[in-house]
N, CA, C and O of each residue as an XYZ file, in Angstrom:
880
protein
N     -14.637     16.097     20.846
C     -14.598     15.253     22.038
C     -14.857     13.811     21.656
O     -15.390     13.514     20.587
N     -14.411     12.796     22.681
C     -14.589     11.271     22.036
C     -15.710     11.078     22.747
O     -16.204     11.785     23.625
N     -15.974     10.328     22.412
C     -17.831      9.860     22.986
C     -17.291      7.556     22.694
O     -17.117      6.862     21.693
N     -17.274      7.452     23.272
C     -17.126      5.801     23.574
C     -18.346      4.934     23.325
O     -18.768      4.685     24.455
N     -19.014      4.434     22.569
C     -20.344      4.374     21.857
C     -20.029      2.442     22.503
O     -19.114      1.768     22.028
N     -21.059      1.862     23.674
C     -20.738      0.766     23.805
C     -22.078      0.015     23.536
O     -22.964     -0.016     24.391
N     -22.202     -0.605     22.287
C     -23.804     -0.731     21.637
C     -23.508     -2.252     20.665
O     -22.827     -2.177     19.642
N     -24.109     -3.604     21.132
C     -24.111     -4.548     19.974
C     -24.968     -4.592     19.011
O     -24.934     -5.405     18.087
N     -26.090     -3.402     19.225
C     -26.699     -3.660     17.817
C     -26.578     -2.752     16.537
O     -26.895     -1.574     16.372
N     -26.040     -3.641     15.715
C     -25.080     -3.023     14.570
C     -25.788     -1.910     14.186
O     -25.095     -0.898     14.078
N     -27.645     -1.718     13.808
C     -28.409     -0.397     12.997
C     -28.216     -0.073     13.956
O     -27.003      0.122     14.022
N     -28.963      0.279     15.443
C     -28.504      0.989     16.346
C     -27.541      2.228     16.575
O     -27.654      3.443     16.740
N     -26.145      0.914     16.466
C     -24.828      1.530     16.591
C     -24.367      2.827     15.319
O     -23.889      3.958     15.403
N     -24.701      2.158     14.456
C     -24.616      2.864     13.137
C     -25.535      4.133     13.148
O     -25.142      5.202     12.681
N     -26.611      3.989     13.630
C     -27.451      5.494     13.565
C     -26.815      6.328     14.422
O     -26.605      7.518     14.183
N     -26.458      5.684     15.539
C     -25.915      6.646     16.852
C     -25.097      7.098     16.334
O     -25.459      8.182     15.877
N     -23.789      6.809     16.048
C     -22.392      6.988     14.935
C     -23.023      8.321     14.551
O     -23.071      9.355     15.216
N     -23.509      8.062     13.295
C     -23.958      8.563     12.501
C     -24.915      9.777     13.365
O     -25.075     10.838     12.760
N     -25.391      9.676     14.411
C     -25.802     11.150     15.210
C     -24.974     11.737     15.853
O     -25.205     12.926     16.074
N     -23.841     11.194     16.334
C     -23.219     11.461     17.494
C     -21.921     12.594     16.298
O     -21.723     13.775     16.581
N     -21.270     11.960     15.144
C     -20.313     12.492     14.812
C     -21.212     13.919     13.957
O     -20.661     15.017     13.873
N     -22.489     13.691     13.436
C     -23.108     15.098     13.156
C     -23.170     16.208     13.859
O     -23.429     17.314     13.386
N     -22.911     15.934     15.150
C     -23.222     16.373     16.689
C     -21.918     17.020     16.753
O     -21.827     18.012     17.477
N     -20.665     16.526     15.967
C     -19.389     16.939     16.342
C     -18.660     16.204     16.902
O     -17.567     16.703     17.167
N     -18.827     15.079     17.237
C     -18.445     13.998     18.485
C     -17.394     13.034     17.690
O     -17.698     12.721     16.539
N     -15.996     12.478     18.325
C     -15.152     11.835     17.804
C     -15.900     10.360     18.287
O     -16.161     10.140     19.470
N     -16.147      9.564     17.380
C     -17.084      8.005     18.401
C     -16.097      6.799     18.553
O     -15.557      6.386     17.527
N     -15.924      6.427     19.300
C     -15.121      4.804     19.661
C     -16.187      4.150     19.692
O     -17.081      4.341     20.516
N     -16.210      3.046     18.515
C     -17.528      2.064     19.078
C     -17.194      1.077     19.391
O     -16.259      0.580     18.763
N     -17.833      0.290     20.569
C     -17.071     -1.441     20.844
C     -18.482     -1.970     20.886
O     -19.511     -1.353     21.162
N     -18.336     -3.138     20.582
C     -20.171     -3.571     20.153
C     -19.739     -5.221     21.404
O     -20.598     -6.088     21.562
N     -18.614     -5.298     21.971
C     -18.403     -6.297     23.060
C     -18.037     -5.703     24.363
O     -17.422     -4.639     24.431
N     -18.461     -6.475     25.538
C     -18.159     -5.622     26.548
C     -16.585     -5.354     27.356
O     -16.116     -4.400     27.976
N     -16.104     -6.643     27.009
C     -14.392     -6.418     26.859
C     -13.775     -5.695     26.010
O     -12.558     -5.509     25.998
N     -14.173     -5.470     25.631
C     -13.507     -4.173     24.037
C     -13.593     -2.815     24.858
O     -12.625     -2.084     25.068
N     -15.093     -2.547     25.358
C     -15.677     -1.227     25.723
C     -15.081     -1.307     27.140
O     -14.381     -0.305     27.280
N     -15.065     -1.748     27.786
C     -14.132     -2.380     28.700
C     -12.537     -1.231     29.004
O     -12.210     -0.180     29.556
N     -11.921     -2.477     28.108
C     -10.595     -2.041     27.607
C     -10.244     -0.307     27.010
O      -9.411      0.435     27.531
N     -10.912     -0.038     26.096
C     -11.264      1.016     25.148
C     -11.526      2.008     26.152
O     -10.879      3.029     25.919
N     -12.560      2.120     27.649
C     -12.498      2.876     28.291
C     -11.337      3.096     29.511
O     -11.348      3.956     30.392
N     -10.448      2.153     29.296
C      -9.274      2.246     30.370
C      -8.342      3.300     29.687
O      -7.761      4.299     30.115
N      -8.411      2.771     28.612
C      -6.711      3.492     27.591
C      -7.011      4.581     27.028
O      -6.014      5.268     26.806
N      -8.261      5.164     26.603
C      -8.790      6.428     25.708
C      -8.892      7.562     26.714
O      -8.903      7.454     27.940
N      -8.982      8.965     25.787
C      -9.474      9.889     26.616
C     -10.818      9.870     25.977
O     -11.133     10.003     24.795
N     -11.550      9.668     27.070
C     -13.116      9.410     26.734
C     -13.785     10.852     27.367
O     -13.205     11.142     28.413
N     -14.643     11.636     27.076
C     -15.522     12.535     27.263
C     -16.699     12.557     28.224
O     -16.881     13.087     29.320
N     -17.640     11.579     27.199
C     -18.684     10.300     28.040
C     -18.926      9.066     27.534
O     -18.591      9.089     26.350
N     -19.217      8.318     27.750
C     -19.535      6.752     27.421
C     -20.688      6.531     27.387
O     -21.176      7.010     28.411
N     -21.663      5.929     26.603
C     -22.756      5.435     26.174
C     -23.024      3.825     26.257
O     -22.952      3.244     25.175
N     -23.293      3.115     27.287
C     -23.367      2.022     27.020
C     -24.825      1.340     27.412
O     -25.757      1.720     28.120
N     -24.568      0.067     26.562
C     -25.789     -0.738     26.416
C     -25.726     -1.844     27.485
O     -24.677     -2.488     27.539
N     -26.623     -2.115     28.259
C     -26.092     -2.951     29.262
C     -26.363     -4.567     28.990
O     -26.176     -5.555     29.700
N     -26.830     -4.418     27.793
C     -27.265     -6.201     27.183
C     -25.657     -6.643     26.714
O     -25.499     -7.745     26.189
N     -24.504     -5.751     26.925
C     -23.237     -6.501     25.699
C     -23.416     -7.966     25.923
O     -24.181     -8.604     26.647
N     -22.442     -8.319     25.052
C     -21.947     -9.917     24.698
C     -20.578     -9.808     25.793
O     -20.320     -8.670     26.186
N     -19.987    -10.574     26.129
C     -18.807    -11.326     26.307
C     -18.642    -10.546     27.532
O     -17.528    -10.810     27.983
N     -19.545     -9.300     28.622
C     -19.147     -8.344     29.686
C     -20.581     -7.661     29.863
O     -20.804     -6.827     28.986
N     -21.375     -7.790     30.590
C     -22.199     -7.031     30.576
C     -22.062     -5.631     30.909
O     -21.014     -5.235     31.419
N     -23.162     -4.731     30.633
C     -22.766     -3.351     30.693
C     -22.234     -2.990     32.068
O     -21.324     -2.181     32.249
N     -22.954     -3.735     33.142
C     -22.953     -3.235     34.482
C     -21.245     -3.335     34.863
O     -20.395     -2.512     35.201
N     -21.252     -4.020     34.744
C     -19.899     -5.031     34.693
C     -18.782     -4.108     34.201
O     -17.723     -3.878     34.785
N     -19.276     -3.528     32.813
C     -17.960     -2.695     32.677
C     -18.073     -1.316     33.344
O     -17.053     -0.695     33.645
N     -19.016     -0.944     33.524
C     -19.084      0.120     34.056
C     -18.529      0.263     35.303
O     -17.739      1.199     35.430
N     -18.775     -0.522     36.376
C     -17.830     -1.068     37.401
C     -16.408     -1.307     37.721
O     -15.710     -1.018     38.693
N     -16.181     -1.952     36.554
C     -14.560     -1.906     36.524
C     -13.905     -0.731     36.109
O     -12.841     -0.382     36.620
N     -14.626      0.079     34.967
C     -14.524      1.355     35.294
C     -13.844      2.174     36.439
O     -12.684      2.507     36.684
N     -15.189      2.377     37.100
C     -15.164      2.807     38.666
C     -13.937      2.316     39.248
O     -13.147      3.239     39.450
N     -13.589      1.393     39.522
C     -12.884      0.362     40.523
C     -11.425      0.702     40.433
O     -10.634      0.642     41.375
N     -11.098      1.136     38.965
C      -9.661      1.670     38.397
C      -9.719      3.065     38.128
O      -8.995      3.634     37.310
N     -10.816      3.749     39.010
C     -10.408      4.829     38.644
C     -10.902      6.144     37.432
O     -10.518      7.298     37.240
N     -11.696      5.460     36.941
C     -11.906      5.899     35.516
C     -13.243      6.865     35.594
O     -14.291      6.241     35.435
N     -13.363      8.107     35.786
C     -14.372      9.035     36.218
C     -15.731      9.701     35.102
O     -16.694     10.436     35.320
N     -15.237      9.051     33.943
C     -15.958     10.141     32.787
C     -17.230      9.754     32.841
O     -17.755      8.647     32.961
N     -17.712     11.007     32.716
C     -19.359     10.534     32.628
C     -20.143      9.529     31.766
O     -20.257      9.754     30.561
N     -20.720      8.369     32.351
C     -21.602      7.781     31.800
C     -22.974      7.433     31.355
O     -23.401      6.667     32.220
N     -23.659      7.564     30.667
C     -25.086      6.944     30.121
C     -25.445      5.720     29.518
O     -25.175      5.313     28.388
N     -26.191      5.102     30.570
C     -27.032      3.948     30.490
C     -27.903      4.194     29.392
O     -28.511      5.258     29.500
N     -28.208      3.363     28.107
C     -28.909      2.915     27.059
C     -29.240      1.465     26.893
O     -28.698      0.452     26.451
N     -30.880      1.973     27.690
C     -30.658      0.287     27.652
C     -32.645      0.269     27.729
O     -33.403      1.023     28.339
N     -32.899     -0.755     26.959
C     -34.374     -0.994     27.038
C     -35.328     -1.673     28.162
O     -36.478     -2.068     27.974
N     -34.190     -1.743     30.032
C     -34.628     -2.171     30.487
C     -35.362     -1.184     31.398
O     -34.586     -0.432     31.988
N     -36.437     -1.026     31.618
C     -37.063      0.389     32.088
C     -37.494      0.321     33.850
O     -37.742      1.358     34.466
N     -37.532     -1.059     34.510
C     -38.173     -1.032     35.618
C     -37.030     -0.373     36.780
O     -35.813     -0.444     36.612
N     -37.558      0.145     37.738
C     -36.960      0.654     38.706
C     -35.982     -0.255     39.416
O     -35.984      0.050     40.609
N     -35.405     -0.940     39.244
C     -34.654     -1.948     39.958
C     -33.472     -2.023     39.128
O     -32.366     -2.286     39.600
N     -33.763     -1.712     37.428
C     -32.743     -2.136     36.614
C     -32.001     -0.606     36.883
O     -30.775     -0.645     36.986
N     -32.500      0.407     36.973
C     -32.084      1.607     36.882
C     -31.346      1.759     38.060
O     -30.278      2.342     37.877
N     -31.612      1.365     39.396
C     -31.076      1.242     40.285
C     -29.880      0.370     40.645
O     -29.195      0.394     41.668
N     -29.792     -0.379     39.606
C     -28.736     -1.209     39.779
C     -27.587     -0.378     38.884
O     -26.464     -0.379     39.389
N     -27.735      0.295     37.674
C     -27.379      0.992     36.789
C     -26.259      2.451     37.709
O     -25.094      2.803     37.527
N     -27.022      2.792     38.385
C     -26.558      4.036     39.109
C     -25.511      3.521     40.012
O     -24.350      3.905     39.865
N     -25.888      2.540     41.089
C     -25.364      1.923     41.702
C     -23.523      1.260     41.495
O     -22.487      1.197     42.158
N     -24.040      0.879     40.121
C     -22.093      0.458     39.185
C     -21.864      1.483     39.129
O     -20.650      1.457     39.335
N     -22.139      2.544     38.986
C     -21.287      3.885     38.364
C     -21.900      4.709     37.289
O     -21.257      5.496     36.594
N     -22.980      4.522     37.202
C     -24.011      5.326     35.910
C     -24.100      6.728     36.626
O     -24.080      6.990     37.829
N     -24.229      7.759     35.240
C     -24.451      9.013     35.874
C     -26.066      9.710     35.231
O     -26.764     10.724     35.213
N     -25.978      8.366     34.792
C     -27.791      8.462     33.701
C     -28.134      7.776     33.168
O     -27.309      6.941     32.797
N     -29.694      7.584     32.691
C     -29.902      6.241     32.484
C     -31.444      6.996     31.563
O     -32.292      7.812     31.924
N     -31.184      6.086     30.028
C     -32.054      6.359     28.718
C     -32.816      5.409     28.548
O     -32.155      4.435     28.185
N     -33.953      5.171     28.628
C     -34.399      4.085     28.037
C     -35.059      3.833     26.536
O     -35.873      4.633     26.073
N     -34.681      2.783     25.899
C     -35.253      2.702     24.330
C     -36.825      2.290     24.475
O     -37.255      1.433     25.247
N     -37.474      2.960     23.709
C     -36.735      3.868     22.338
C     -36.496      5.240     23.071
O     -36.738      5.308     24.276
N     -36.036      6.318     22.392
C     -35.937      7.526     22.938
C     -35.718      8.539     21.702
O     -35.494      8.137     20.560
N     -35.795      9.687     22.004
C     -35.542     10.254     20.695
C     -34.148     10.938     20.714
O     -33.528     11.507     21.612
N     -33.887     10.700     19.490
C     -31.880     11.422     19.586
C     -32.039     12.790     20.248
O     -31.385     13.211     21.203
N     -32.930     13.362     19.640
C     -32.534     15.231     20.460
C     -32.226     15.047     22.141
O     -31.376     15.688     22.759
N     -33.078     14.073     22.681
C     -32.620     13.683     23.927
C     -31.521     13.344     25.011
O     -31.241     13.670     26.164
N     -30.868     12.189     23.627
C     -29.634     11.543     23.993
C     -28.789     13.067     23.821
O     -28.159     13.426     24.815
N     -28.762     13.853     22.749
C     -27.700     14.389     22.460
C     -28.123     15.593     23.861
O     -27.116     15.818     24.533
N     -28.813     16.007     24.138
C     -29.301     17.129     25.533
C     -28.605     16.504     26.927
O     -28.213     17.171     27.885
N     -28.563     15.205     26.800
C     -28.518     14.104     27.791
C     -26.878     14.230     28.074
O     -26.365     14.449     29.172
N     -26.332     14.077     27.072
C     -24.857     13.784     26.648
C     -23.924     15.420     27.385
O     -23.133     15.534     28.322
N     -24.555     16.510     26.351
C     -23.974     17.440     26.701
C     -23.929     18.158     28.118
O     -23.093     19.010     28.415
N     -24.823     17.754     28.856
C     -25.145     18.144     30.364
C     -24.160     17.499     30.797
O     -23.181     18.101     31.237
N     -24.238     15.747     30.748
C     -23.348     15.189     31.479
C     -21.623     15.708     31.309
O     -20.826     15.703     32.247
N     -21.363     16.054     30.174
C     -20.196     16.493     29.559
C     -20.091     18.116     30.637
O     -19.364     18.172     31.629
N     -20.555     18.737     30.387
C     -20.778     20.187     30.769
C     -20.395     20.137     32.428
O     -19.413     20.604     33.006
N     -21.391     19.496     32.885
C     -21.027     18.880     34.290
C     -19.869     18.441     34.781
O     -19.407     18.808     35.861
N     -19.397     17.719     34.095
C     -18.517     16.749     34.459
C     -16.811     17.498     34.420
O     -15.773     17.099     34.949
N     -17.079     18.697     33.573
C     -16.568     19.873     33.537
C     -16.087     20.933     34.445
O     -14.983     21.474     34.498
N     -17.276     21.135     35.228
C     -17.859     21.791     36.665
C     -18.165     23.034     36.024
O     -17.691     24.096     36.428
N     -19.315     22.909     34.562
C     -19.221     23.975     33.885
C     -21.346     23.612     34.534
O     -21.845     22.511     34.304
N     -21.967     24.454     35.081
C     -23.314     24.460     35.947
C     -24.183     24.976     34.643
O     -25.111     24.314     34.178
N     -23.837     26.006     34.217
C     -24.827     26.792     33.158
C     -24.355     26.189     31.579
O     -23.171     26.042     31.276
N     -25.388     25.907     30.742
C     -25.471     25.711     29.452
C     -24.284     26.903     28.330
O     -23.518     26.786     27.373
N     -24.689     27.741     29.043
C     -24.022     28.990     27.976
C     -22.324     28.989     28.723
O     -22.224     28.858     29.943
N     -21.293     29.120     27.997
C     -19.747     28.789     28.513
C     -18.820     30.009     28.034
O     -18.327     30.042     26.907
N     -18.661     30.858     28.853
C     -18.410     31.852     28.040
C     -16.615     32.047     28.410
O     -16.123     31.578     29.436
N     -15.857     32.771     27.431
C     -14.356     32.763     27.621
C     -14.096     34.532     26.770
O     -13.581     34.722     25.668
N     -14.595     35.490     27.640
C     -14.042     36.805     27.630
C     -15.385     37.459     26.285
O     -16.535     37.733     26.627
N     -14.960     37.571     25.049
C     -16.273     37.594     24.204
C     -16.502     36.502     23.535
O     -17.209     36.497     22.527
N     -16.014     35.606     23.949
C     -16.603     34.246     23.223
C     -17.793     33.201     23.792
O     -17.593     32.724     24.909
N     -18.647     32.939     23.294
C     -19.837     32.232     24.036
C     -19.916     31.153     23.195
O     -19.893     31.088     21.966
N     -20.025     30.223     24.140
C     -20.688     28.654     23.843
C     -22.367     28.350     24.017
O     -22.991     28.085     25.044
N     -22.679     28.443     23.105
C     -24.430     27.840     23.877
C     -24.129     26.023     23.160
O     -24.200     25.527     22.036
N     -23.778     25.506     24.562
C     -23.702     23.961     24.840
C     -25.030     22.854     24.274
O     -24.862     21.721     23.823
N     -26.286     23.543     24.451
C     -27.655     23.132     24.333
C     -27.529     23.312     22.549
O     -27.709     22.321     21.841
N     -27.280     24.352     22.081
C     -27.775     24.441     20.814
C     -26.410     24.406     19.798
O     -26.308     24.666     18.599
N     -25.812     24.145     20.399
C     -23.693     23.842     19.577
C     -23.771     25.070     18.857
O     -23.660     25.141     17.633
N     -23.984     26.134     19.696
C     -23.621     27.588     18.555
C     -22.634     28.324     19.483
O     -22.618     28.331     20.714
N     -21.803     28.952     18.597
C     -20.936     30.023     19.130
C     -21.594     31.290     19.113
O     -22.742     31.540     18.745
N     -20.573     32.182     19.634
C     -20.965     33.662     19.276
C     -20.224     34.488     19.560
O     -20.114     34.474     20.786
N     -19.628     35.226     19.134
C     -18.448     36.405     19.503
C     -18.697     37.334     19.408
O     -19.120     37.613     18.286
N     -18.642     38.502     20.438
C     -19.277     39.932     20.945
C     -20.607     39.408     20.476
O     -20.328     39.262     19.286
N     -21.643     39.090     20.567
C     -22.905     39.074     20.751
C     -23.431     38.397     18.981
O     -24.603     38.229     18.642
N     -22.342     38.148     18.204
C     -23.081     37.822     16.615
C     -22.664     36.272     16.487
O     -21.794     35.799     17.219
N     -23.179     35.688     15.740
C     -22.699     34.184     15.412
C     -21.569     34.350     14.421
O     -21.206     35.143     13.552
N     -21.158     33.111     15.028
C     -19.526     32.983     14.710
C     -19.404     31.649     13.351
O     -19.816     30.529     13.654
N     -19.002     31.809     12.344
C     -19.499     30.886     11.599
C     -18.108     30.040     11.550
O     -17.040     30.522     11.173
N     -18.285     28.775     11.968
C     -17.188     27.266     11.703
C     -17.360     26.559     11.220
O     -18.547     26.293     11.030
N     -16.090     25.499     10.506
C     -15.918     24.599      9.529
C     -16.665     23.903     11.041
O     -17.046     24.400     12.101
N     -16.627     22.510     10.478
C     -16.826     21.072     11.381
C     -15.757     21.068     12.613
O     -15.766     21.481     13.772
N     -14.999     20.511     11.918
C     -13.484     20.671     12.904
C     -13.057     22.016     13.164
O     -12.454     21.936     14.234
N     -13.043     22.847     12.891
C     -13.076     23.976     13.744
C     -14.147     24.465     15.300
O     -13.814     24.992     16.362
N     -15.716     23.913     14.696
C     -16.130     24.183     16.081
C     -15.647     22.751     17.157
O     -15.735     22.855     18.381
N     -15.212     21.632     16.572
C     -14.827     20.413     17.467
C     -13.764     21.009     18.532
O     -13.779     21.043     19.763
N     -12.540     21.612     17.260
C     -11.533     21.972     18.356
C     -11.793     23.002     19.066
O     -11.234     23.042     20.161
N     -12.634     24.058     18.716
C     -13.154     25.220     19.804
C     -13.959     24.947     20.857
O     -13.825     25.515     21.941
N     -15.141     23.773     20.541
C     -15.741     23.436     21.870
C     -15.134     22.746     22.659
O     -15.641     22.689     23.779
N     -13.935     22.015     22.448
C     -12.741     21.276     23.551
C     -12.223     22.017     23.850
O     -11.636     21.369     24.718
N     -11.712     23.229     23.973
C     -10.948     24.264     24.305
C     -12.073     25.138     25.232
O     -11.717     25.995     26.040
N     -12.978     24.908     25.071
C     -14.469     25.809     25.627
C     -14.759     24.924     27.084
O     -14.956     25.249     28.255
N     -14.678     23.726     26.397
C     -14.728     22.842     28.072
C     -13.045     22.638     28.802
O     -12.993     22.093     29.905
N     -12.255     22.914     28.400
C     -11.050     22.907     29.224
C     -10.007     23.841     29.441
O      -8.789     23.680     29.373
N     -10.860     25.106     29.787
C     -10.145     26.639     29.593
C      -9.458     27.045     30.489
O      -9.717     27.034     31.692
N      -8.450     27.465     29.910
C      -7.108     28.067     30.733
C      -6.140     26.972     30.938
O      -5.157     27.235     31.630
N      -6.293     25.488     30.325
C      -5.747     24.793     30.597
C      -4.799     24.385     29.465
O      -5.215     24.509     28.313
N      -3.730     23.973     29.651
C      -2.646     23.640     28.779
C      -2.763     22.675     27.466
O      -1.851     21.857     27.348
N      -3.587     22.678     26.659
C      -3.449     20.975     25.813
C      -2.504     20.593     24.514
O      -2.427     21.145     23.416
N      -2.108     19.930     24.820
C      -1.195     19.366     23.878
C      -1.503     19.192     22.609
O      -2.721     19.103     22.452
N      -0.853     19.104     21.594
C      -1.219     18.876     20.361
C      -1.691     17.125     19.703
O      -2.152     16.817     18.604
N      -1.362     16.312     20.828
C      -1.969     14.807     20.637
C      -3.068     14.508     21.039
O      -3.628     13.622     20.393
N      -3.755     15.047     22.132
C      -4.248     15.500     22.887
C      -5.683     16.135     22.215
O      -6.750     15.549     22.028
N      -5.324     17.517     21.929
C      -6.512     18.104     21.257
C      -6.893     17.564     19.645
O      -7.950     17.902     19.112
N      -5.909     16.703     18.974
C      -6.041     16.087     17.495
C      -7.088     13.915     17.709
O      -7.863     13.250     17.022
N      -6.300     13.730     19.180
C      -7.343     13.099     19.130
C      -8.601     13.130     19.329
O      -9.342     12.187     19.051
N      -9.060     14.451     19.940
C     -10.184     14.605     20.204
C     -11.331     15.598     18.896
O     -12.492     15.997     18.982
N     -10.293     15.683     17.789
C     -10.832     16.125     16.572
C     -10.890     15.553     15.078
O     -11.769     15.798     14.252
N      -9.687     14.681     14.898
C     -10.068     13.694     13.756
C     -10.588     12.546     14.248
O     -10.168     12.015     15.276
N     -11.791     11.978     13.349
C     -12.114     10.709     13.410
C     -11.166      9.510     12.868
O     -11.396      8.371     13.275
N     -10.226      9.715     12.064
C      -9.847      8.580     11.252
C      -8.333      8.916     12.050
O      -7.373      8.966     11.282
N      -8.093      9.107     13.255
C      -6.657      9.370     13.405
C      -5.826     10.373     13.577
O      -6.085     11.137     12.647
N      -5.306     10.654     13.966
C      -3.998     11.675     14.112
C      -2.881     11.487     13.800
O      -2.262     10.512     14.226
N      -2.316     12.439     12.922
C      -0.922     12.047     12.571
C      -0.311     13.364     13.235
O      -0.736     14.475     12.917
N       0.975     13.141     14.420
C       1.384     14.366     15.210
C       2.124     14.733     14.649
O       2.699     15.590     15.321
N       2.868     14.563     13.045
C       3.773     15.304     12.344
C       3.274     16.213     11.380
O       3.744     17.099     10.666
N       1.704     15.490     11.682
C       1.374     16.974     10.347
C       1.301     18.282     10.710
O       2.130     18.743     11.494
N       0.302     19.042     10.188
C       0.769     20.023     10.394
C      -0.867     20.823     10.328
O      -1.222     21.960     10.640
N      -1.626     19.624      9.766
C      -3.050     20.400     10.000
C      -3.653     21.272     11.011
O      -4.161     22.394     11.008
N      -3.322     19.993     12.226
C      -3.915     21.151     13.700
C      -3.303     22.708     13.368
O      -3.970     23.716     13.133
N      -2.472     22.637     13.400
C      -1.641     24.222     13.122
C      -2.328     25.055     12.637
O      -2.644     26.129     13.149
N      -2.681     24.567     11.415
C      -3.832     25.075      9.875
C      -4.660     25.490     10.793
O      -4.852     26.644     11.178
N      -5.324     24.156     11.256
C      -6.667     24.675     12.093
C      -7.203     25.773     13.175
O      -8.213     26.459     13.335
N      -5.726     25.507     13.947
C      -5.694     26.530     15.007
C      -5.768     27.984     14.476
O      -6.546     28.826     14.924
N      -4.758     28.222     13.337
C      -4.468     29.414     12.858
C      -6.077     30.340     12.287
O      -6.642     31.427     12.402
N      -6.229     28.961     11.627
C      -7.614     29.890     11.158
C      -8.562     29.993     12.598
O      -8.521     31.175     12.938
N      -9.159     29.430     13.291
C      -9.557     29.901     14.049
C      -9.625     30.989     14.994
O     -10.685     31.300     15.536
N      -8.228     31.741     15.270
C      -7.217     32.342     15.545
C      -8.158     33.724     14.730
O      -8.915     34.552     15.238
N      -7.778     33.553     13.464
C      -7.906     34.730     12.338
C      -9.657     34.739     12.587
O     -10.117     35.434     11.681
N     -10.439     34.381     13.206
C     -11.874     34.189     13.274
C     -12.084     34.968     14.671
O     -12.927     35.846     14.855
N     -11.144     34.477     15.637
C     -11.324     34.837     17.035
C     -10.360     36.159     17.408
O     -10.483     36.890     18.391
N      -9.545     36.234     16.528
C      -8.790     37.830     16.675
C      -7.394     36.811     17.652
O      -7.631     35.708     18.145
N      -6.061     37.489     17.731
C      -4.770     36.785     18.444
C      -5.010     36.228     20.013
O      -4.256     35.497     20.656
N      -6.393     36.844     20.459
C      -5.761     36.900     22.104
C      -6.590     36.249     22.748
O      -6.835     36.619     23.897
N      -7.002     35.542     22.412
C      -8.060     34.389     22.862
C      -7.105     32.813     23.280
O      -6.913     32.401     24.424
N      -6.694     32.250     22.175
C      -5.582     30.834     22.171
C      -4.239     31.639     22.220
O      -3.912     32.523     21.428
N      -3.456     31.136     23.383
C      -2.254     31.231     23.393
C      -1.166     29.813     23.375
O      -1.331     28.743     23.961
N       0.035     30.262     22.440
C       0.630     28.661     22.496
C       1.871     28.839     23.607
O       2.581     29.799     23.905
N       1.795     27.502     24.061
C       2.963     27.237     24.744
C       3.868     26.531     24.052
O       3.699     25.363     23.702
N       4.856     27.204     23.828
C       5.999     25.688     22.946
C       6.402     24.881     23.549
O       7.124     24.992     24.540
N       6.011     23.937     23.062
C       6.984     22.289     23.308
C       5.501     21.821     24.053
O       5.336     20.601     24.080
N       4.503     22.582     24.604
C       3.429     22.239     25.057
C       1.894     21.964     24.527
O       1.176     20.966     24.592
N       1.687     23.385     23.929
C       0.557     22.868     23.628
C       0.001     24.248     23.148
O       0.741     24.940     22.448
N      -1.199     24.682     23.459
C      -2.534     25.626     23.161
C      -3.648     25.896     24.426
O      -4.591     25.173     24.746
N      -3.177     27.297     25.087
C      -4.563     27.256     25.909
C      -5.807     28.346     25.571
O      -5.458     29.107     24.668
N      -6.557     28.494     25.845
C      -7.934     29.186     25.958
C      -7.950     30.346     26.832
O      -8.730     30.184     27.771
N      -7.576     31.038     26.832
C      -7.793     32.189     27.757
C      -8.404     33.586     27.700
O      -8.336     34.228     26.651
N      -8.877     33.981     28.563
C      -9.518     35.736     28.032
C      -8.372     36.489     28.485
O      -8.263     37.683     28.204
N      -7.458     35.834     29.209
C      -6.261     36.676     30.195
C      -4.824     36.314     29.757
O      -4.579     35.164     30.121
N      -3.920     36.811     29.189
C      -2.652     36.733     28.640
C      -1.937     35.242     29.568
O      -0.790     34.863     29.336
């Protein structure tokens, strides 16, 4: 999933990065608020993380314009301003949560996946698709009741398929939401990827549609 990382302070930004893609998370970072701005109009974004101190747009600001065009994905406020007024103003643009620094990562990342899960209309932590289980809280799989062991990008593309089940996704689609450095739609990796997963999950779990895509189903 992409996670939209909107943060000007470079260690900051860099640790988050650096938690968020351990986490599994594809990150867009814009460290200006016209960038993060922009970046959240045109991307498929998951949730957004922003700092409401940016440079050149304040956070509120983008978060708003957000809203205003339309743009629904869940957001979290990161921001060191803690009094009840700032938070209230926060919710008010379009926040769906609000962190204050310092905080500890296990938090943000508990923080993140609810809003994600939610935003889903998925209510319970555990996500289940026939014998396949998601525990959302602790990023573990499990099939018929044992743990399911995945590469990196294998559980990326299984937990996007876990939050958007039964639904059709395309192959541009589910590759941007699993390489960090890009997608190339002529290769041929996703394929790779799918397949093995496939050989992990037994045939009847992912079904393909040609010319379309890959869905998730417990039901043919």
């Amino acid at each position: 999933m992409r996670v939209l990382l909107a943060e000007d302070d470079a260690l900051l930004a860099r640790r988050l990065q650096t938690l968020l893609e351990d986490a599994g998370y594809v990150v867009i970072h814009s460290a200006e608020g016209r960038d993060a701005e922009y970046q959240g109009q045109i991307e498929d974004i998951a949730p957004a993380v922003v700092d409401l101190g940016l440079p050149g747009l304040d956070g509120l600001s983008v978060i708003e314009r957000w809203r205003q065009a339309g743009r629904d994905f869940p957001v979290l406020v990161l921001t060191a301003r803690a009094r009840w007024h700032d938070k209230l103003a926060g919710f008010d643009a379009g926040a769906d949560d609000y962190l204050t620094k310092p905080f500890q990562p296990e938090e943000l990342l508990l923080r993140l996946r609810a809003l994600i899960r939610r935003s889903a209309g998925h209510a319970h932590p555990r996500l289940q698709c026939g014998p396949l289980v998601l525990d959302v809280n602790a990023g573990r799989f499990e099939l018929d009741g044992a743990p399911l062991a995945l590469s990196a990008q294998e559980h990326r593309i299984l937990s996007y398929f876990m939050h958007h089940p039964d639904t059709v996704l395309s192959r541009a689609r589910l590759g941007e939401n699993v390489y960090e450095d890009g997608f190339d739609p002529d290769s041929n990796t996703l394929d790779v990827l799918i397949g093995r997963i496939r050989r992990k999950l037994g045939s009847a779990l992912i079904h393909t549609h040609r010319g379309q895509g890959f869905r998730l189903s417990a039901t043919p």
